[in-house]
C-alpha positions in Angstrom: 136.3 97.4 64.5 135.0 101.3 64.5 137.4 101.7 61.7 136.7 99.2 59.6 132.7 99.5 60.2 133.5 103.4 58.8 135.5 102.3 55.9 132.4 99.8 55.2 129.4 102.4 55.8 131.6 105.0 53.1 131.8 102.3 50.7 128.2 101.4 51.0 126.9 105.0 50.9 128.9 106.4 48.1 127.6 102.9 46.4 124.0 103.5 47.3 124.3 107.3 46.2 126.2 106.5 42.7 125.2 103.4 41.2 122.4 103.5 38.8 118.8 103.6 39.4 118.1 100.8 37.4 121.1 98.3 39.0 119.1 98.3 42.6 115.4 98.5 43.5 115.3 102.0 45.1 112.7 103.6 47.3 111.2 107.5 46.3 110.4 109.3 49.4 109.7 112.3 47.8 109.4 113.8 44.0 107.1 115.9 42.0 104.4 112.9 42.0 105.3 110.9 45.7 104.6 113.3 48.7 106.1 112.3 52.1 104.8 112.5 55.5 107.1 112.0 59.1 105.6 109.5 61.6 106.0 109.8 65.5 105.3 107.1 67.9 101.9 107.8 69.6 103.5 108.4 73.1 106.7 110.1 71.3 109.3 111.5 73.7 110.2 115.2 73.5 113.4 114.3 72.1 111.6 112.3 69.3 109.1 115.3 68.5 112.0 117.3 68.3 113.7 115.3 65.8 110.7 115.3 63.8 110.7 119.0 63.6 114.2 119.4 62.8 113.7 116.8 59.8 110.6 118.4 58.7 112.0 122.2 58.6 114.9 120.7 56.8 113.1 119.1 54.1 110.8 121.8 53.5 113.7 124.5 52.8 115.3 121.9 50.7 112.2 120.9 49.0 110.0 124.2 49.1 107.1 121.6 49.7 105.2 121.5 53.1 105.5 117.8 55.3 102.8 116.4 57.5 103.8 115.0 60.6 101.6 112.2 62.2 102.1 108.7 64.6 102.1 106.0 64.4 98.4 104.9 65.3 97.6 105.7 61.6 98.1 103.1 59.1 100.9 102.7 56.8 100.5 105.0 53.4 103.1 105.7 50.8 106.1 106.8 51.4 107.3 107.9 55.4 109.5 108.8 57.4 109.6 107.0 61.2 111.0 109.3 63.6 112.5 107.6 66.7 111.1 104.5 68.1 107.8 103.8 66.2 105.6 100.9 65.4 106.8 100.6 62.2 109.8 98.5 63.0 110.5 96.2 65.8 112.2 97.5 68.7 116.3 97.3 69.2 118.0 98.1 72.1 120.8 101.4 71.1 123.2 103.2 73.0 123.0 106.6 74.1 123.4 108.9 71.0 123.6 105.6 68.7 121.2 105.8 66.0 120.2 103.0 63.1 118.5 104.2 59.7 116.9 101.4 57.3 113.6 100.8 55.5 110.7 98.6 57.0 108.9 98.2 53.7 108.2 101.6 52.1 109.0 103.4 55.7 112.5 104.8 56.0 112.9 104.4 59.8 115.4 106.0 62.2 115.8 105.0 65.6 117.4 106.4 67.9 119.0 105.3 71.9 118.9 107.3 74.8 118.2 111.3 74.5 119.9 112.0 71.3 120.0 109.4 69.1 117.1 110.4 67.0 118.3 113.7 66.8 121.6 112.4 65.6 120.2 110.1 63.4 118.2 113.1 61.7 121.1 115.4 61.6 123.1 112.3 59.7 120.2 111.4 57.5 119.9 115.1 56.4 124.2 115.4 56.0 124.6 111.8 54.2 121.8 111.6 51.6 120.7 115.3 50.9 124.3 116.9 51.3 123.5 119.0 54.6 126.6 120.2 56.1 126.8 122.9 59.2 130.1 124.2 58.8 129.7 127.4 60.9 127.0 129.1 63.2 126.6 131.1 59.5 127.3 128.6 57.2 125.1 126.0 56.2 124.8 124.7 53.5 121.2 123.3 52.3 121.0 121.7 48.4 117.8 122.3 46.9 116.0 119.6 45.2 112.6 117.8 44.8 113.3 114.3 44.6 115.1 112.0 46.6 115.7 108.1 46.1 117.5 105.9 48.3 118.6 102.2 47.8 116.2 99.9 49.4 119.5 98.3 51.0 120.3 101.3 53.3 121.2 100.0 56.4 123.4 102.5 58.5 124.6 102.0 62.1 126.3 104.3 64.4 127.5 104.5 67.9 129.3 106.9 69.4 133.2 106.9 69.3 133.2 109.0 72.3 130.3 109.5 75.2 131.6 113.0 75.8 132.6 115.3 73.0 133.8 118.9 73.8 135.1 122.0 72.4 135.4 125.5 73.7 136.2 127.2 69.8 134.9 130.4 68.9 132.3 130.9 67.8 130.0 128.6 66.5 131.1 125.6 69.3 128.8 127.6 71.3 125.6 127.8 69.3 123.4 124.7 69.7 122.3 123.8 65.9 125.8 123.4 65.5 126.6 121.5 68.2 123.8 119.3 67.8 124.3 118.4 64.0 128.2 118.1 64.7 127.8 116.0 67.7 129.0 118.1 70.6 127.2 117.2 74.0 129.2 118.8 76.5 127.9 121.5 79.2 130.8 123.7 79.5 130.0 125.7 76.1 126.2 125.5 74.9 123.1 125.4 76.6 120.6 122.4 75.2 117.2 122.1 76.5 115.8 118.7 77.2 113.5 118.2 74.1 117.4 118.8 72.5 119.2 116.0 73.9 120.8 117.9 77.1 124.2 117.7 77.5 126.5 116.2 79.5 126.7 118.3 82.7 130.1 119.2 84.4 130.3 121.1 88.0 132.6 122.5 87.7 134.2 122.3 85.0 137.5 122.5 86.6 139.8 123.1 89.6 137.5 123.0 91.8 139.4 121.8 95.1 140.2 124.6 97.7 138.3 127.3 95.0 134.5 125.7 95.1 135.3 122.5 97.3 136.4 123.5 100.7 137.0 126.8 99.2 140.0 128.7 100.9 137.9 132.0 101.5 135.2 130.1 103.8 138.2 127.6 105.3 141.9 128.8 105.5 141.6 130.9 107.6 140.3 129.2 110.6 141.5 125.7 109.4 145.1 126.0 107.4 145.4 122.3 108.1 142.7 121.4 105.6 145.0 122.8 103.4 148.5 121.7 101.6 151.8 121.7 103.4 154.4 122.8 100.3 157.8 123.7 100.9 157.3 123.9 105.0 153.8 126.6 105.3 150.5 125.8 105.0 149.4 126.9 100.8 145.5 128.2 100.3 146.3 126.9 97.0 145.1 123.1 97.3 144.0 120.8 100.0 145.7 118.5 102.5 144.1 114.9 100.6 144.5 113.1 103.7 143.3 115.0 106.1 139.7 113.2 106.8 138.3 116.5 107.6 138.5 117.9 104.4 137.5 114.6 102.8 134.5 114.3 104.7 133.6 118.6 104.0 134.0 117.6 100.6 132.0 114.6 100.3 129.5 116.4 102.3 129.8 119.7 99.7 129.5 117.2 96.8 126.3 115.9 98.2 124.9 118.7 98.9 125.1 119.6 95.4 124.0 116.4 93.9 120.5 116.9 96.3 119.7 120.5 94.9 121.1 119.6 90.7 120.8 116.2 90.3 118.9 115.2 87.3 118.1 111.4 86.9 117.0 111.4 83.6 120.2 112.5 82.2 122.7 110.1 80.7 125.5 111.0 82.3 126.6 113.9 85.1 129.7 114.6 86.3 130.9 116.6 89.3 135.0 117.5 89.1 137.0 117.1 92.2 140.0 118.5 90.1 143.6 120.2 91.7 144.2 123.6 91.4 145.9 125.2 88.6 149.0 125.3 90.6 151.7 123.3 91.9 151.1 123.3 95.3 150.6 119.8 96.2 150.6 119.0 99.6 153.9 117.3 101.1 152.8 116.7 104.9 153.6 113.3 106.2 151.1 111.6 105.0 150.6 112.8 102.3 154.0 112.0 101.2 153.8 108.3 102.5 150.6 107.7 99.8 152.3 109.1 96.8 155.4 107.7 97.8 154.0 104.2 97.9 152.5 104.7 95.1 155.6 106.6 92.9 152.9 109.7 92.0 151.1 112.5 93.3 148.6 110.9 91.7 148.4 108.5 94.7 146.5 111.0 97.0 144.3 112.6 94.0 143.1 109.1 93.0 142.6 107.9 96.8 140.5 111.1 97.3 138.5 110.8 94.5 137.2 107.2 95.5 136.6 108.6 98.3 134.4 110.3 97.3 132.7 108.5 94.3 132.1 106.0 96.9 129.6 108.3 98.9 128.2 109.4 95.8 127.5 106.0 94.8 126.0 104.9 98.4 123.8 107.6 98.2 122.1 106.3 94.8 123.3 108.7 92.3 123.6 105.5 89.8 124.2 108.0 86.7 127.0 110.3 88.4 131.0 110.3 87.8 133.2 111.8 89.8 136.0 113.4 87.8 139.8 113.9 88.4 142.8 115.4 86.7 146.1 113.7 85.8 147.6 116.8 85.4 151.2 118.2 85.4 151.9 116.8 88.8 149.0 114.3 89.1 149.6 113.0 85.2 151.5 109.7 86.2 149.8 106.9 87.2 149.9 105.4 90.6 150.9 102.0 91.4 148.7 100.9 94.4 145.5 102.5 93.6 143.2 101.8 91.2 140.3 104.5 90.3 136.8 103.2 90.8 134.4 102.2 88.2 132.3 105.7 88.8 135.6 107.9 88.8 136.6 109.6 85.4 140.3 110.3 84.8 141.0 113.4 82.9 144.4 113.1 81.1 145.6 116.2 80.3 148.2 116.8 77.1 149.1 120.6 78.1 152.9 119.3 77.8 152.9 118.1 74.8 154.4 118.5 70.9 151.9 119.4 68.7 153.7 119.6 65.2 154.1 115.4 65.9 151.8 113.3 66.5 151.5 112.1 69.9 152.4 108.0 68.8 155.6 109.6 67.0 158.2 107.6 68.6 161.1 109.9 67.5 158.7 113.0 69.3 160.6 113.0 72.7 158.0 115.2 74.1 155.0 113.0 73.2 156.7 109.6 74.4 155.8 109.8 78.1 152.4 111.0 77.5 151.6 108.3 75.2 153.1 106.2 78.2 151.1 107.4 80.8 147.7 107.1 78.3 149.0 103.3 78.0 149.5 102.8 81.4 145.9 105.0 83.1 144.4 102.2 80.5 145.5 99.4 82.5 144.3 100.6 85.4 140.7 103.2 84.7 138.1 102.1 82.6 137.3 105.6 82.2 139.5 108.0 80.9 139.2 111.5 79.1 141.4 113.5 77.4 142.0 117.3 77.8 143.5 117.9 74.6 145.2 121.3 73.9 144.8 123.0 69.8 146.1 126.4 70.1 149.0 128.9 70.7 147.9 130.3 74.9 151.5 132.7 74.6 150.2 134.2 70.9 146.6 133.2 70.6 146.3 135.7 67.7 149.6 133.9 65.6 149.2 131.2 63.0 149.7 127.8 65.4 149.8 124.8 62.2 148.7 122.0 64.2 146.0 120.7 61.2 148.4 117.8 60.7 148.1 115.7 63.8 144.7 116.2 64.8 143.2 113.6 62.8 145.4 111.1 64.4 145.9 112.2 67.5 141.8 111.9 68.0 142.5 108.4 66.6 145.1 107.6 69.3 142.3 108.3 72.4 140.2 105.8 70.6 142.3 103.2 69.9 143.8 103.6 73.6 139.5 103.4 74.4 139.6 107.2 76.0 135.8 107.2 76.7 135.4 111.5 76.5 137.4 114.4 75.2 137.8 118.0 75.7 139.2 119.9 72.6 140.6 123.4 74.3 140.7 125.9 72.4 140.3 130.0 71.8 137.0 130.9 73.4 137.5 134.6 73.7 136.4 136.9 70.7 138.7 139.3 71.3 142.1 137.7 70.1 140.1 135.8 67.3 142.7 135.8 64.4 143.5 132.3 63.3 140.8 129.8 62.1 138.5 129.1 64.9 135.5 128.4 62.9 137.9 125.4 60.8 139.2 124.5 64.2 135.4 124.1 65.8 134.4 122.2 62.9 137.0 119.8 61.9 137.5 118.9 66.2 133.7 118.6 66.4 133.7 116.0 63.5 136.5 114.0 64.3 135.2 113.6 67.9 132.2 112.2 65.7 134.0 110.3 63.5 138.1 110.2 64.1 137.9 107.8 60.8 136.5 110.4 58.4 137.6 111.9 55.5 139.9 114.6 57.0 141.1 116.3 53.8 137.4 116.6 52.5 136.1 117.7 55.4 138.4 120.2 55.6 138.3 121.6 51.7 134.7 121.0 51.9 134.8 124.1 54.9 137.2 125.9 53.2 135.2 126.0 50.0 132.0 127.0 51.9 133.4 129.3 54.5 135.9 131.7 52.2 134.2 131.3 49.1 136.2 131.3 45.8 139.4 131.8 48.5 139.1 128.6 49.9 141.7 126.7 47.6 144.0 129.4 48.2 143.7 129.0 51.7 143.9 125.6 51.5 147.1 125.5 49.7 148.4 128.0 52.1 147.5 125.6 55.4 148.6 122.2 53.7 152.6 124.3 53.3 152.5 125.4 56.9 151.4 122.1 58.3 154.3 120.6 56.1 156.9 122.6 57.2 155.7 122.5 61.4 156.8 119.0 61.6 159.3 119.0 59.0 162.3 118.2 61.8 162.5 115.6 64.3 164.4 118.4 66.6 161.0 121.2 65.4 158.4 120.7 68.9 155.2 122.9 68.8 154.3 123.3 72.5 151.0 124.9 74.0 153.0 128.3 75.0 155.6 129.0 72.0 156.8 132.5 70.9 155.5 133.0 67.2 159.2 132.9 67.0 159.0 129.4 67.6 156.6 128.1 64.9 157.6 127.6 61.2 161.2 127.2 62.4 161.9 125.6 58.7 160.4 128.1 56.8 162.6 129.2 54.0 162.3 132.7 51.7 160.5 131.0 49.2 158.0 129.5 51.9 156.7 132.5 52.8 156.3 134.0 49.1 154.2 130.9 48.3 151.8 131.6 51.3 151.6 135.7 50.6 151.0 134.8 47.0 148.0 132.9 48.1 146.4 135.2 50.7 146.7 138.0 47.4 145.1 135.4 45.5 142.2 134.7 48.2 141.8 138.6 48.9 141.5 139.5 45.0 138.5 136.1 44.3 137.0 137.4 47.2 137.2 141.6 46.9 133.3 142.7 46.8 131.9 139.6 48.4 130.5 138.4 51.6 133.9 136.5 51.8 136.5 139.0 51.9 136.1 139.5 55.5 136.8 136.3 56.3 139.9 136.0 54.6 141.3 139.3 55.9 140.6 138.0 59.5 142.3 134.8 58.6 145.0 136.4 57.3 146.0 138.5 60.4 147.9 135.3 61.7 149.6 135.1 59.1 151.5 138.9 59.3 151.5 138.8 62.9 153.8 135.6 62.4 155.6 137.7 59.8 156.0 140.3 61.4 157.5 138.7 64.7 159.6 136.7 62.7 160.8 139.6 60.6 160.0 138.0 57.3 158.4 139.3 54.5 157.4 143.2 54.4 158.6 143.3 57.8 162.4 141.9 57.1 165.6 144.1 57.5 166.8 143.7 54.0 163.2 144.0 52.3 162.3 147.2 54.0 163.2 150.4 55.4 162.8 151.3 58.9 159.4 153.6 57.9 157.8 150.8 55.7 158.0 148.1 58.6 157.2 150.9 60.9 154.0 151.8 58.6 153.5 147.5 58.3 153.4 147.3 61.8 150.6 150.2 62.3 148.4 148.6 59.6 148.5 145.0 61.3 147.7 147.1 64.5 144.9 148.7 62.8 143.4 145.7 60.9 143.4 143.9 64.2 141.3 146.5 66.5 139.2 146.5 62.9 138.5 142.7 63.7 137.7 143.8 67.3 140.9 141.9 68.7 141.4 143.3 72.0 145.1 141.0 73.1 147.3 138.9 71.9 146.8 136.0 74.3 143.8 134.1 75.9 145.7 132.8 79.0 147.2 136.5 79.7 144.5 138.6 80.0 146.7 142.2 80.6 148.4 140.9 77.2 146.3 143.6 75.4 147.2 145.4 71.8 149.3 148.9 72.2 149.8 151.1 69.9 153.4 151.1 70.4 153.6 148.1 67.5 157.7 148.4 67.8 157.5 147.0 71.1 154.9 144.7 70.9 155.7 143.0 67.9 159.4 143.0 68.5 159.4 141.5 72.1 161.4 138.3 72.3 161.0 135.7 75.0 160.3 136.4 78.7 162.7 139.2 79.2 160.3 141.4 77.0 157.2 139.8 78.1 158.0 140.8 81.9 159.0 144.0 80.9 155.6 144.2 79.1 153.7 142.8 82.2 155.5 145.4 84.5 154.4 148.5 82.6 157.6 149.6 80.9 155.9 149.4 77.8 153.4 152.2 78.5 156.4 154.1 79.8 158.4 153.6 76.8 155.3 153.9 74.4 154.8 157.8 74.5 158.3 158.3 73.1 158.4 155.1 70.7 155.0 157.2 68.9 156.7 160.6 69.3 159.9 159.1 66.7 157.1 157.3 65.1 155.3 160.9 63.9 158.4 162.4 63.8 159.4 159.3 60.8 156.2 160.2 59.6 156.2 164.0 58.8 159.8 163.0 57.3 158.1 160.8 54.7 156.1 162.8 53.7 
């Protein structure tokens, strides 16, 4: 029904925005002879006001004319603007972040439900009829004109696909005009103040049992038998589930929280009663009996978390979800326990292919997920999705995911996934692949999973590199070809840059150097170059590690890859990038590019972690300048 609704509201708009003036009876809100003012209602809510605010700053840079704002206890005049839920129209009952825009007469009105729906229906009022687009924290794009004219038929509806949308992509994921006029409400990434909408709230965010909830540094000592029994010793690593001690500490904990934090005016807060990142689930007797009986570890997490939610809900905290992973060891769902109404399932897809889309039948690593997502929504009427878009092993390599993501965002819809959590690079320093594209399109397809991908994605391409962007472009639709171009190809969450592109032929990787030279040279002098040449850095670290192009045996001499290497080291401590990976943090750059860029597998990357490298390194640099001063 979403779908189709979508497919109707395009058709309608691009009708209303192309047909003739004189085929419809349209409405001026503003030109060089109507002025327009903004109407509040009387008692507006902060989140209204600061709707009306946004709209109004908008307008004026887009018009260069000043816009009154007023309420609604002043009479109709001319043309207006109704901001949120005003006397001008009668009132209709929206969801949370829904938002409906229409005329009442000569009054455009949008309404809006909850905290941010008139601040979503601004934000899509300014993107759908005066061609507003945030595309970055610093690029927006704002047409300039000093008429506008909309059909007198405009009648646009939207409700939100998902209550919850996240992403943790550098950088602009984490600035708050962004988020707002893209749609991201989570609390993990961005600060919003009330009059903004808030966010949805999260503590924590994750793995929070035996690290904030009967935490092992306060407990495990004195009490090891709050804690898992793995392979025959007591683990500080997670908790004993069954042990009615630590249920009772936690519920206690969780309270305790709730009475300090809670806010009752938000929508929606969630505290995570979430496993450790580790697998040390607990195997004592009883323990084992519940997820026996119930053919998953799963078994105890669920039965813990009711536990829990049902405290949370005695006590009154109408508004508050408890949250819980399936996880690794946790991802399968039980059979004799059913999550509560108030208890959020977090699916998490860290095992998963990402050059096939996760309904591709012939994907063998995407079949079980997509049978656990089938099977949690028999049983949880609230699931969310942890969904997984980069490379964690080679944050800084190309990782050509672009072609399931549209779908995949699709598939959490259709199988009525209620949030999702879009993890990606949120460290600055091993930002080399497109992390503003990444923020953007994932924040807009958690809008909208029905959009138009390809045009939102040439639209930032355009804006964000400039005359480059169709060069890019071209580059990005050939590697998201080739990624899935096998049924035997995967693309996991921790592959060696050696295992990406596994099709790519000779000619491949001409085609994409001969379009980062063609981006560089429409860019050279502009405000744009920079952002290609970052761009471009996971392109040659792929090369590189993959010995292909200037960096191949038989297209190169041992001092030209040697002097390729130390220019891809240098570009990338120009862009500020510190290591090659965001889930190793002592994966850090070294001058020693031989070794760094020629490591293969996890024989190399243990010798790397154990320090051989800066043993090795002083001597690799030495034949370095002594290849050097030959050269020359």
């Amino acid at each position: 029904m979403k779908k189709l609704l979508s497919l109707l509201l395009a058709v309608c708009l691009t009708a209303a925005l192309c047909i003739p003036a004189s085929a419809q009876a349209d409405k001026v809100l503003f030109s060089a002879d109507v002025s327009c003012r903004i109407v509040l209602p009387r008692d507006a809510a902060p989140q209204e006001e600061y709707a009306a605010r946004t709209l109004r700053d908008y307008l004026e840079r887009i018009t260069g004319k000043a816009f009154a704002v007023t309420t609604d206890d002043t009479r109709p005049d001319g043309a207006e603007i109704a901001v949120g839920n005003t006397n001008r129209s009668a009132d209709e009952a929206l969801a949370d972040g829904a938002y409906h825009i229409f005329f009442a007469g000569e009054t455009l009105c949008i309404r809006g439900g909850g905290n941010k729906g008139a601040i979503g229906g601004v934000y899509a009022f300014l993107r759908t009829f005066c061609g507003c687009r945030w595309y970055a924290r610093d690029t927006v794009t704002i047409p300039q004109t000093d008429a506008l004219s909309l059909p007198a038929s405009v009648d646009v509806t939207y409700t939100p696909f998902f209550e919850y949308a996240e992403t943790d992509w550098l950088t602009s994921a984490f600035d708050p005009e962004f988020s707002l006029a893209n749609g991201l409400n989570g609390g993990n990434c961005r600060t919003l103040s009330d009059a903004q909408g808030g966010v949805v709230r999260y503590y924590p965010f994750c793995h929070s049992l035996s690290t904030v909830f009967c935490a092992r540094d306060k407990y495990f000592d004195a009490h090891p038998e709050y804690f898992a029994l793995h392979d025959g010793k007591r683990s500080p690593n997670q908790l004993c589930l069954t042990n009615p001690d630590t249920q009772r500490i936690v519920q206690e904990e969780v309270l305790a929280y709730l009475c300090d934090h809670h806010d009752p005016d938000a929508d929606l807060q969630i505290v995570s009663i979430t496993q450790d990142d580790n697998g040390d689930y607990c195997e004592c007797p009883s323990c084992k009996a519940l997820d026996d009986l119930n053919g998953s570890h799963a078994g105890t997490n669920v039965t813990f978390a009711n536990a829990v939610a049902d405290k949370v809900k005695e006590a009154g905290y109408d508004n508050v979800a408890i949250d819980t992973f399936a996880y690794q060891y946790t991802r399968k769902t039980p059979t004799h326990v059913v999550p509560r109404d108030n208890v959020i399932i977090r699916l998490c897809s860290i095992e998963c292919c990402f050059c096939h889309t996760l309904d591709d039948p012939h994907c063998k690593e995407n079949r079980s997920f997509m049978q656990d997502l089938r099977d949690w929504n028999e049983i949880c009427r609230r699931i969310y999705v942890w969904d997984y878009t980069c490379n964690y092993w080679e944050t800084v390599c190309l990782y050509p995911d672009f072609g399931v993501l549209q779908r995949n965002m699709q598939i959490f819809y259709e199988n009525n996934v209620k949030g999702v959590f879009e993890e990606g690079n949120s460290c600055e320093d091993c930002d080399a692949e497109f992390s503003e594209l990444r923020a953007y399109l994932l924040a807009r397809l958690m809008q909208d999973p029905y959009l138009d991908f390809d045009a939102e994605m040439r639209g930032f391409l355009d804006a964000y590199y400039g005359p480059g962007g169709e060069a890019i472009c071209r580059f990005l639709v050939r590697t998201t070809e080739k990624a899935g171009a096998s049924r035997t190809a995967h693309l996991g969450t921790f592959p060696d840059s050696t295992d990406t592109l596994t099709r790519f032929t000779a000619s491949d990787v001409a085609y994409c150097d001969a379009q980062w030279e063609t981006a560089k040279a429409l860019t050279e002098g502009t405000e744009y170059f920079a952002r290609v040449e970052r761009s471009e850095l996971c392109w040659r670290w792929w090369k590189c590690n993959n010995r292909r192009g200037e960096y191949a045996f038989l297209r190169s001499t041992l001092y030209s890859r040697m002097a390729s290497r130390e220019a891809l080291y240098n570009d990338l401590k120009r862009f500020g990038v510190a290591r090659t990976s965001v889930a190793r943090p002592n994966r850090g750059l070294t001058e020693c590019m031989s070794l760094v860029l020629l490591r293969r597998g996890e024989k190399w990357a243990k010798l790397y972690d154990e320090k051989y490298w800066d043993f090795l390194e002083p001597f690799v640099l030495r034949l370095y300048g002594f290849l050097d001063s030959l050269h020359k």
